[in-house]
N, C-alpha and C positions, 0 to 999 in steps of 0.2 A: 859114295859109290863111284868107283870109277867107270869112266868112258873111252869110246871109240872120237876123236875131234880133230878137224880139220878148219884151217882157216885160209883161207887164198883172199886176195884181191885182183880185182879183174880192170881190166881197162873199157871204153865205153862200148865198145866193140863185144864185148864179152869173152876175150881174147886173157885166158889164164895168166898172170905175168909174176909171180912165184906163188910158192906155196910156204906158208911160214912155218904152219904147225899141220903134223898128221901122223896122227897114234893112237894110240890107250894114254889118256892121262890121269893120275891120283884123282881122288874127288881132294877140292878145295881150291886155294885161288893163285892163279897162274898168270904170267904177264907174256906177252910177244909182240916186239915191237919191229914195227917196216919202217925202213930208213928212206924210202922211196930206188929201192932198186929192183930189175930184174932178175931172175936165174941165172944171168952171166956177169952180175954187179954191175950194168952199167946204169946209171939213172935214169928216171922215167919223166917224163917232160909235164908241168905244169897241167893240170886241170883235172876235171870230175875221174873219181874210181870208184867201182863198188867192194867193198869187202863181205866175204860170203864165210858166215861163222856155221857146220855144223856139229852137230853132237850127238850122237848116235840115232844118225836118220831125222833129225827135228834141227831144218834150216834156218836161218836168217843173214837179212842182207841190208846191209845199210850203204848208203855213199856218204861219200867224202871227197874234199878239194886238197889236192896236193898245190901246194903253191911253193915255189923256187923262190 
């Protein structure tokens, strides 16, 4: 079935610093990768982010360590 999906990661601040994915996606399995940039490709400095995965209204949020 497809969906409504959205993936951002956030800085510790909770400050949006892009958005990777945000559409309708097919149902089945889909890759999206952050190279640690922001919305203007500049890099994003060492330490704790949170990535916020949802899917039609059903959130989750995990962290993560970006390390240079």
């Amino acid at each position: 079935m497809a969906s409504d999906v959205s993936i951002v990661p956030y800085d510790p601040l909770g400050r949006k610093v892009r958005r990777l994915v945000d559409g309708y996606q097919p149902a089945g399995t889909h890759t999206a990768t952050w190279e640690g940039r922001d919305n203007k490709g500049q890099s994003v400095s060492s330490g704790v982010y949170f990535m916020r995965f949802t899917v039609d209204g059903y959130e989750e949020t995990v962290r993560l360590a970006m390390l240079r």
